[in-house]
C-alpha positions in Angstrom: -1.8 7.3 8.2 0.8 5.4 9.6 4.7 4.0 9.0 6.3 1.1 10.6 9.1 -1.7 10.1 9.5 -4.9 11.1 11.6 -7.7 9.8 10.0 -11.4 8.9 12.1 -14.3 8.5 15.6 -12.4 8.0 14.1 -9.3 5.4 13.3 -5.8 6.4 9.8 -4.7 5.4 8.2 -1.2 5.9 4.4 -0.9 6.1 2.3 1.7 5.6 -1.4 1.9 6.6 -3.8 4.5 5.6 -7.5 5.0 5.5 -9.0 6.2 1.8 -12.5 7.7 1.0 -13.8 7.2 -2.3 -16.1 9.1 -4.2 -19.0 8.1 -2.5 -17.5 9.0 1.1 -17.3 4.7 1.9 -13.8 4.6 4.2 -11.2 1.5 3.5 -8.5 0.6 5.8 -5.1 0.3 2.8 -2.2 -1.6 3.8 1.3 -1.6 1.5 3.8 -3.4 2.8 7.3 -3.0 1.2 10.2 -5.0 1.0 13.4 -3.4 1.7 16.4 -4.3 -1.0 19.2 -2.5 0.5 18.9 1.3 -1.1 15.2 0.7 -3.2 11.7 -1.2 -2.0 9.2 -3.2 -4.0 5.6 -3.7 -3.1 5.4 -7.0 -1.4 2.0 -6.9 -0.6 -1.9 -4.6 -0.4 -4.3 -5.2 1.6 -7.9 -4.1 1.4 -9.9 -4.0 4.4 -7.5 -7.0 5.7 -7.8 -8.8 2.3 -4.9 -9.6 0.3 -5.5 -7.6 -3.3 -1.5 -7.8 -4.2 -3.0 -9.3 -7.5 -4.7 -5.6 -8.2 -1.0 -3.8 -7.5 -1.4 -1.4 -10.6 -4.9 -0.7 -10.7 -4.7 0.5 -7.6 -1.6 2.3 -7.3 -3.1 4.4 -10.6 -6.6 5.0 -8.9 -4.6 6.3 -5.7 -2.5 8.3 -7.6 -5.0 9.7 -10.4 -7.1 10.2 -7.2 -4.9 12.7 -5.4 -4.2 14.6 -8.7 -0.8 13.1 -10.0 -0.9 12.2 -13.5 1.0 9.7 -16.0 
């Protein structure tokens, strides 16, 4: 896993990119990139295995989550 920040077109963004197994042992590349609003971030954007899935923000927060043993 990996942290970094950059900025893009005057905002502060911090990325984070990890690899994920799934059940079936299959490895995908994850990337979250934040957005940095002074003290708090939102989730600007995912990326799949270099596809944008921003569009699937919950589902896949939950299946990360539920994964890893946190619950609701």
């Amino acid at each position: 896993c990996k942290w970094s920040k950059y900025t893009y077109n005057d905002n502060k963004y911090v990325s984070f990119t990890g690899n994920f197994k799934d059940d079936n042992g299959s490895v995908s590349t994850y990337q979250f990139n934040f957005l940095v609003l002074g003290d708090s971030v939102m989730i600007d954007s995912i990326y799949v295995e270099g596809v944008d899935v921003s569009w699937m923000e919950t589902v896949l927060l939950v299946s990360i989550y539920t994964r890893n043993g946190v619950t609701w």
